[in-house]
N, C-alpha and C positions, 0 to 999 in steps of 0.2 A: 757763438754762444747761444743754448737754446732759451727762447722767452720761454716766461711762465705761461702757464696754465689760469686764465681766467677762472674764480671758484666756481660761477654760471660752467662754464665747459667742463672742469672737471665732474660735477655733479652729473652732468647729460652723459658724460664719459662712461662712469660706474654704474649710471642707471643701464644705458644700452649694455653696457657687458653682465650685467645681472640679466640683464629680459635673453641676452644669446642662451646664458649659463642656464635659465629656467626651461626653455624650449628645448638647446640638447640634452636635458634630464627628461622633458615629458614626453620625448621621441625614442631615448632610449629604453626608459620604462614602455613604451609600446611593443617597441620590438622584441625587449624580453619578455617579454605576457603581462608584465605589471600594470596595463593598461586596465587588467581585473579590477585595483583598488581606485579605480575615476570611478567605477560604477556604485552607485548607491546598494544598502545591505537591501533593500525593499526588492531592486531589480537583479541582486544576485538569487533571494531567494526564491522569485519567480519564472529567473533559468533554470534555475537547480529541478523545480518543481517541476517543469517541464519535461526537463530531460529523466527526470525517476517515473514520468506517465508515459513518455516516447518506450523507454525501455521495459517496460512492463507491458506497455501493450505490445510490442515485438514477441513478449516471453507467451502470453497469452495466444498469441498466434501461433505461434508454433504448438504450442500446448495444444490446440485446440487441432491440429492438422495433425497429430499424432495421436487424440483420444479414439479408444477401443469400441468397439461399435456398442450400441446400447438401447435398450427400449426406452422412449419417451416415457413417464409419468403422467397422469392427469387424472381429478375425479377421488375415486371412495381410493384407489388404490396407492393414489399420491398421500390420502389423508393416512391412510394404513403404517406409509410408511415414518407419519412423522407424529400421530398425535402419542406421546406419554415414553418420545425414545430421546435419545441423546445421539448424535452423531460426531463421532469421536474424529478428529483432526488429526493425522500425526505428521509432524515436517520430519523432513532428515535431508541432511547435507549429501550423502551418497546414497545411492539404491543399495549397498552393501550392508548399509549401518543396523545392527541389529536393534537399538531405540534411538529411538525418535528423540532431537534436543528440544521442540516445543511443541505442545499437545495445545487443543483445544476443543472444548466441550460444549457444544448446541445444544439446550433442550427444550422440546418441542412441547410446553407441559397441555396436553388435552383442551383444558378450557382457552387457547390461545394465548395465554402468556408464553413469554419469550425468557431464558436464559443462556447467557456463556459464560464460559468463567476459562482460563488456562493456565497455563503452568510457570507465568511469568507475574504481571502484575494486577490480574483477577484470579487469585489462586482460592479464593472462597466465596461463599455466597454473599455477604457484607460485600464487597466488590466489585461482583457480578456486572454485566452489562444487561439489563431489561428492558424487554419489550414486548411487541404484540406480533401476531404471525398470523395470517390469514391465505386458505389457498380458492383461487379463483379458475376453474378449468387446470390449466396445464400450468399457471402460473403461481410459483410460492412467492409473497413479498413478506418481510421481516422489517421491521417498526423497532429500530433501538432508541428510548426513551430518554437513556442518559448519554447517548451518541449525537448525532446530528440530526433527530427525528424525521425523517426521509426514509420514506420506502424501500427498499434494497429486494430488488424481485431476479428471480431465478425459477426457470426449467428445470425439473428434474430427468434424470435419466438413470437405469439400472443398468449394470451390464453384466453381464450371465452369471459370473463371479459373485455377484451381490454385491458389489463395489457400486457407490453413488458416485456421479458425475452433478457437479453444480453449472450451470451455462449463463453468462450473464441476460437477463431481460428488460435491459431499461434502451427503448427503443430511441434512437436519435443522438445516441452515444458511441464512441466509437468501440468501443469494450462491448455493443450489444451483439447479442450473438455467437462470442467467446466461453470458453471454458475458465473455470476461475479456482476449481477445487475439485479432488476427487478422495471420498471418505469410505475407509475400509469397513469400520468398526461400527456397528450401529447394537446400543443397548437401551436396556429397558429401563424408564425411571434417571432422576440425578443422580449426575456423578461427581464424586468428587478426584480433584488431581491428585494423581500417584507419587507426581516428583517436583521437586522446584525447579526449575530452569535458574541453570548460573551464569550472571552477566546476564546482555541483552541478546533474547533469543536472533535476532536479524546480523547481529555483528559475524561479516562472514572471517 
């Protein structure tokens, strides 16, 4: 006949088969990837954030190893090129697509103020992003006010075409020296957007 189970033993009993039972759950959550949810929402979203700059700066590189040759800017001709114009943005998903799904609009206004506005969620001037624009030599930096006030500097370059090339300049970065935009369109005066953009222009 079997004795009983001391209550002392049987409680040590169900504790150790709970602690087995919690360890093969947090081993197998490892091994299926669910080892994601141990991580804190802080440290996922400073993987995440990582991995959206690793990948961009990939895209940049290439970009930048594939841009079409170009004259440097600098001086009265770099000013020529921006004081009292707008330099029109246009993305598109294929090189085929006849318009563009989101636009956006620089303007360079004369006395150094700064506007953009685009065809998503600054689609008017009420909206706008402002700031200051100053060129130094070969170097344009751009001052957005209601952004992260921090300098945003860029090389210009033309290319036969009249196509602007934007090159990043913020030295001890790893984006310095990349190419980061290249704008078709350049007009006189503010513009205002043509179209709305539907849903979020990034959602591929």
């Amino acid at each position: 006949m079997n004795a009983a189970l001391h209550p002392a033993d049987a409680f040590a009993m169900k504790t150790s088969i709970t602690l087995r039972c919690v360890a093969g759950l947090l081993a197998a959550m490892a091994l299926s990837g669910c080892v994601e949810m141990l991580y804190s929402d802080n440290a996922n979203a400073q993987r995440q954030r990582a991995a959206e700059r690793n990948e961009a700066l990939a895209g940049n590189r290439e970009a930048s190893r594939q841009a079409l040759p170009a004259q440097a800017l600098s001086g009265e001709a770099l000013q020529r090129l921006l004081a009292g114009k707008t330099h029109v943005n246009e993305y598109r998903r294929r090189v085929e697509d006849s318009k563009p799904y989101y636009t956006v609009y620089d303007h360079f206004h004369p006395d150094g103020s700064f506007q953009s506005i685009n065809t998503s969620w600054r689609s008017d001037p009420a909206t706008a992003s402002v700031g200051r624009w100053k060129v130094a030599g070969e170097v344009l930096c751009i001052t957005e006010m209601n952004g992260d006030s921090q300098d945003h500097c860029f090389t210009i370059r033309q290319e036969a075409s009249g196509a602007i090339q934007y090159w990043i300049h913020q030295p001890g970065d790893p984006f310095h020296g990349l190419i980061t935009s290249r704008v078709h369109l350049v007009r006189d005066g503010p513009q205002t957007p043509e179209f709305a953009t539907v849903g979020s222009p990034f959602r591929r």
